[in-house]
N, C-alpha and C positions, 0 to 999 in steps of 0.2 A: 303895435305898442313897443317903445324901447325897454332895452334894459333900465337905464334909471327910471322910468317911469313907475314898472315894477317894481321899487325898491323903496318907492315913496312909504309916509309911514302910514296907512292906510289904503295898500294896495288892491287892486282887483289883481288876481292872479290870474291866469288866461291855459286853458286843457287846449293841448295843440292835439293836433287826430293824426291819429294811425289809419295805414293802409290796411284793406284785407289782407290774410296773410294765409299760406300754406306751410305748414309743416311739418318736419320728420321724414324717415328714409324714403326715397321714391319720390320727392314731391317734385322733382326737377322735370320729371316724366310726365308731370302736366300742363307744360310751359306751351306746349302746341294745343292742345285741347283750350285753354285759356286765353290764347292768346286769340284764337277765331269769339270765343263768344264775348270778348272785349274789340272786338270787330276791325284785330290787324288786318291789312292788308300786305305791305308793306313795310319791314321793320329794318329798323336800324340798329345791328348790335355793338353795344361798346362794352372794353373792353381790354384788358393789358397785354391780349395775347396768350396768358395762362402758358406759356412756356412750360415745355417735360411733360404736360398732360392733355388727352384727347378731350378738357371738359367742353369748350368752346364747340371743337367738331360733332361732336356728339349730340349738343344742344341747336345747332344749325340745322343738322342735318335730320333732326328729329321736326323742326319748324318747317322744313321743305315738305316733309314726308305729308303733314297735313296739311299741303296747300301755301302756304306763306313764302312770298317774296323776301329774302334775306339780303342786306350788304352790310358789311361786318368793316368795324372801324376799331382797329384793335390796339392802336397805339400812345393808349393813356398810359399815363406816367404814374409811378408812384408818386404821393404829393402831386395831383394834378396841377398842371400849369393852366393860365387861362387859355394860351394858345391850343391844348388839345382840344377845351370845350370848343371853341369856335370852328376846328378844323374839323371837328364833328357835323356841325350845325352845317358847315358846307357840303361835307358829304351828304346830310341827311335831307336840305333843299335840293343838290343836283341830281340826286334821285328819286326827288317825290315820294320820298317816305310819308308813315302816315303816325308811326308807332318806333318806340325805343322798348330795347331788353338790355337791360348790364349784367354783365355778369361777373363775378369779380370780389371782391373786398371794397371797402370803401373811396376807395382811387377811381376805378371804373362805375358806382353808384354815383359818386359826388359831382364828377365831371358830365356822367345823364345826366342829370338833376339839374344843370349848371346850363346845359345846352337843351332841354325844356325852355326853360323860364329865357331864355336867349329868342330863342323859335316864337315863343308868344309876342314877343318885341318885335318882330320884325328884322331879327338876327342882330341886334343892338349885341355891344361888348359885355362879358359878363362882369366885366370889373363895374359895370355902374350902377349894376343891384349887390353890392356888400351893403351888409345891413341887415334892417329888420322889416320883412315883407315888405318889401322894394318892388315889388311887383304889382303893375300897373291894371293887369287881366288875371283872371286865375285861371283863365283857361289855355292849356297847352297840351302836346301830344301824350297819351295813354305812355305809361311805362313799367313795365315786369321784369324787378327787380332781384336776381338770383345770387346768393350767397355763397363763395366757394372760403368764406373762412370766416370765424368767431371771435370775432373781436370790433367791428366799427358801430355797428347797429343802424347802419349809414340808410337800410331798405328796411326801417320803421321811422325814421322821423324827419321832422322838419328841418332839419341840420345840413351845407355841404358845405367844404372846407375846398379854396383855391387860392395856390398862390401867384402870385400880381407880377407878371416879370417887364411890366412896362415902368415900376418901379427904379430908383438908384441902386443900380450894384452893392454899392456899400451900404444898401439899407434898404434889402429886400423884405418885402409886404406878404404875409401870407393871411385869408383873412377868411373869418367864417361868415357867410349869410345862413340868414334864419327867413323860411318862406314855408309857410302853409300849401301853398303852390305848388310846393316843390314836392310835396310828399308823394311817393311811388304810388302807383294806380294798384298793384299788388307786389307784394312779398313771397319771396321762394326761398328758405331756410330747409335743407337738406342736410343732413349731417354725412351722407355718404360724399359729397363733394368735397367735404371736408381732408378725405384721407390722405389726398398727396402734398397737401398743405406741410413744407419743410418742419422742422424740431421747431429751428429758432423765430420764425415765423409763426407757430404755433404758440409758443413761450409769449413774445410780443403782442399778437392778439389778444390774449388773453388777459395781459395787463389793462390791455384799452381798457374790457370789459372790467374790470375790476375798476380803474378808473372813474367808468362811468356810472357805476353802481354807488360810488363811495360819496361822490361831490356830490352830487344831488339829496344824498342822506343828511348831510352838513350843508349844505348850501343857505347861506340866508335868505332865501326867498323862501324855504321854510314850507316847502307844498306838500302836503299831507296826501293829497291822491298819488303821490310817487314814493313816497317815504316805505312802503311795504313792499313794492316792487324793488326798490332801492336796494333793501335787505335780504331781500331773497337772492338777488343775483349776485349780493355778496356771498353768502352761503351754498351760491351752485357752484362758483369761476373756485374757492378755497375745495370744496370737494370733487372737484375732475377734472380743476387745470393740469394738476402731474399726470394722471393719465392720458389726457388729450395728448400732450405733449412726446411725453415716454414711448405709449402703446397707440400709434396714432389709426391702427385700425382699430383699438377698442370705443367700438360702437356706443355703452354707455358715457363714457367719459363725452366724446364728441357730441351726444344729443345733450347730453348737460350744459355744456359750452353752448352750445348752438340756443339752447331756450336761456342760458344767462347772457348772451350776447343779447336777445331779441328784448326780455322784460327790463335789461338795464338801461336799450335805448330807451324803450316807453317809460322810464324813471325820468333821465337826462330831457326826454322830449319837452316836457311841463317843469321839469324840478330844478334844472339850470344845471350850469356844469362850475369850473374854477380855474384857478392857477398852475392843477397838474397839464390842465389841455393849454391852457396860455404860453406856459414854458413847451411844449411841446411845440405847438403852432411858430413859437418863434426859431427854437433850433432848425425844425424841418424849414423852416422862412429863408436862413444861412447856410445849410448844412445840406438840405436835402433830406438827410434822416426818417427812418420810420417812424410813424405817428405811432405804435403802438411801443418801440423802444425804446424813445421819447417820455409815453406815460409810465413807463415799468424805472427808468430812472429818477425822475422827478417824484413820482407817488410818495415815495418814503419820507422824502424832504420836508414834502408839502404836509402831508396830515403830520410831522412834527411841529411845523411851521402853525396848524390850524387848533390842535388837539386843547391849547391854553384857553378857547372860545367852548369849546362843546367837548369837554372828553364825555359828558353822557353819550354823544353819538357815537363817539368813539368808542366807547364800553358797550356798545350794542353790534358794533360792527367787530369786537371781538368774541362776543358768543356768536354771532351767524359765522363766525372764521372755526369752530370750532373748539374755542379757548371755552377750558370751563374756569369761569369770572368766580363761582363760590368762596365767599372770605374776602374780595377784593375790594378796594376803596374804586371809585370809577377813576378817579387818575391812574391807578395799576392797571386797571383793564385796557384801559386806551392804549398805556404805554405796550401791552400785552399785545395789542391788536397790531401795532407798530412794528412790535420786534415779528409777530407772523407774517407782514408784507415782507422784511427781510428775509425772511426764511422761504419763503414761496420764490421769491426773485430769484435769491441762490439755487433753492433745489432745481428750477427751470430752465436755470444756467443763461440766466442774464447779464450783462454786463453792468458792473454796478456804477462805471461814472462816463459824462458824456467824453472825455479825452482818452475813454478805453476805445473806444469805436473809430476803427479802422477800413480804408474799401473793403478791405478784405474780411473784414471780423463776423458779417452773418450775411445769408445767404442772399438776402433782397437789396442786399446795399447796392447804390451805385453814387456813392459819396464819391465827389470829383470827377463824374465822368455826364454830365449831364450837358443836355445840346444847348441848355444857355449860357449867358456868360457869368451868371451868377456863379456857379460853382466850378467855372475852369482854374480857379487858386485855392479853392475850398477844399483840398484832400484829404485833409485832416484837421479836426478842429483844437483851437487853439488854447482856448480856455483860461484864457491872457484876461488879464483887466480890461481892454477895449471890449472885448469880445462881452464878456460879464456885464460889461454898461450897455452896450448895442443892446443885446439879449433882452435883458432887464426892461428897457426902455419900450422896445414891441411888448412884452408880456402888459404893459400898463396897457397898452393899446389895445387889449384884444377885448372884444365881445362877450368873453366868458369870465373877467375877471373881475367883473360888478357881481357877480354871484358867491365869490367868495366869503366865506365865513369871517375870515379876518381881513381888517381893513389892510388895502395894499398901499404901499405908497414905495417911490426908491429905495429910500433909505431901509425898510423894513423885506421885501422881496429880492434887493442883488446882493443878503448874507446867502439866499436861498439857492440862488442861479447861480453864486459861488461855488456852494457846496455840492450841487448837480453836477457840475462842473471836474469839481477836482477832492471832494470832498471824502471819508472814510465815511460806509454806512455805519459802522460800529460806534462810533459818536456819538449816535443820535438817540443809541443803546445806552448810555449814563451809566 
């Protein structure tokens, strides 16, 4: 079923499923035990490498211990490209695999999930399942999908995000499909894996989840089985993103994130997403950029941009933030809820516009240094009127932006990827 379909005015809304799921401290320690009675043989781990941390070895070496064949493919990208899914699917046919584990963030989840649904095809390109369950069989290899950080929700739902570098240069594609298919055979949310996870990477993540929590609360497609989940993981990612971040071995903080990461995706799964992931999807499209610093810029924009349609949601998402609303009219409270995304942003020490983002400005970047030729003049972005229109124009294109609460069109979202752009948050504060 496509997005406009759903959007007709007498829609059937459609409950997409979740994987089984383990979690909380230690769950990672079960990845060998589960993986035999899902009847590995054979596994394919993908994977970014986890660079500075033994999580990977650790997780290998626990899979050999009981019995399982390992070959580890570790060099997905941030922002997957298609080519690492494929180059996966190669390694995982010349070896006769039988079963995938990710482990990783959404980068290494998405690109599985990416090279599954490849594999069921007979190794076909993943560029030609973009879309909406584009997938021909549903049947494809078993995958155990492990969490080393709080923010994509990428190992609960039907969601993965790859960008197209078979595309124009100058008007690079990055694009979500949506496949029932695709969803992980199981879930591994750990919050002790969480811990080496850097500050700003921390900070980032945890906008995703907030992100993901919000749009789906607003979303016009208006799905009530997500709207409770919606709001509680806005009420977790506000009560333990500064810890998570600050005190990153504070275990509470991290297990809050980690169940606000998991129930926002199961919101986003069924309740649809918006224009903070649209504008996000297109920057990383240009830029390369982090998906989760992406939504942590855009967010504030956008629920300004959305609040004129539903500040009741908005009024609700300032008491789960927190805000005590008593005395307030619901346009106060919204704007309330608005000025607390800024305050979270800062306290978390986000960069507040995309023209602050530098290679150098947080730990994950690799802005202008990437092996295609999309971003060898990309090193900083520019934030120029082409740029603004470029932007703008993928944002209409993306998957997620028929979900939107407020109708989109040019003229009304490139004020918004202006002010993303180059814009003062303090504005938006009146």
């Amino acid at each position: 079923m496509q997005v406009d379909e759903l959007l007709k005015p007498f829609p059937i809304k459609e409950f997409h499923p979740f994987p089984r799921a383990l979690m909380g401290p230690g769950a990672h320690e079960m990845i060998g035990p589960e993986a035999l009675k899902l009847g590995f043989k054979k596994t394919l781990v993908m994977t970014s490498g986890l660079r500075g941390t033994d999580i990977v070895h650790k997780i290998v070496e626990s899979m050999k211990y009981h019995g399982l064949e390992v070959v580890v493919y570790d060099k997905v990208e941030s922002n997957p490209k298609d080519y690492n899914v494929m180059d996966a699917v190669d390694r995982y046919r010349q070896n006769n695999c039988d079963s995938f584990v990710s482990i990783g963030g959404g980068s290494s989840h998405d690109a599985c999930k990416g090279a599954r649904i490849s594999i069921a095809h007979d190794g076909r390109n993943i560029n030609e399942f973009e879309g909406f369950n584009k997938s021909e069989t549903p049947q494809n290899p078993p995958h155990i999908a492990v969490s080393t950080t709080a923010g994509t929700g990428s190992e609960t739902s039907w969601a993965y995000v790859i960008t197209d570098t078979t595309t124009d240069p100058e008007n690079p594609h990055k694009y979500v499909a949506f496949d029932d298919s695709s969803v992980a055979t199981l879930a591994i949310d750990d919050p002790v894996l969480y811990y080496d996870c850097p500050i700003d990477y921390t900070a980032q993540c945890g906008f995703d989840v907030l992100a993901h929590a919000s749009e789906p609360y607003v979303s016009r497609l208006n799905f009530h089985p997500s709207l409770g989940n919606a709001l509680h993981a806005v009420k977790l990612t506000a009560q333990n993103l500064r810890a998570a971040v600050w005190n990153g071995q504070d275990l509470a903080g991290r297990e809050g994130m980690m169940y606000a990461q998991y129930i926002a995706a199961q919101a986003f799964n069924s309740g649809g997403l918006g224009i903070i992931h649209s504008i996000s999807h297109a920057v990383s499209a240009f830029y390369d950029t982090h998906h989760g610093l992406n939504n942590a810029i855009a967010l504030p924009r956008v629920w300004a941009f959305n609040m004129p349609v539903c500040y009741d949601r908005f009024a609700d998402i300032a008491e789960a933030m927190g805000i005590d609303t008593h005395g307030m009219t619901k346009v106060q409270a919204a704007e309330a809820a608005l000025a607390a995304s800024i305050r979270l942003l800062r306290d978390v020490g986000i960069p507040e516009r995309f023209i602050d983002i530098t290679p150098d400005s947080y730990s994950k970047n690799r802005l202008g240094q990437g092996p295609t030729r999309y971003y060898e003049n990309r090193a900083q972005i520019k934030g120029d009127a082409a740029d603004v229109d470029a932007i703008t124009h993928h944002v209409l294109g993306d998957a997620c932006t028929p979900g939107n609460p407020k109708e989109c069109t040019f003229e009304t979202v490139r004020p918004v990827v202006e002010h993303c752009m180059t814009g003062d948050l303090d504005d938006l504060l009146g």
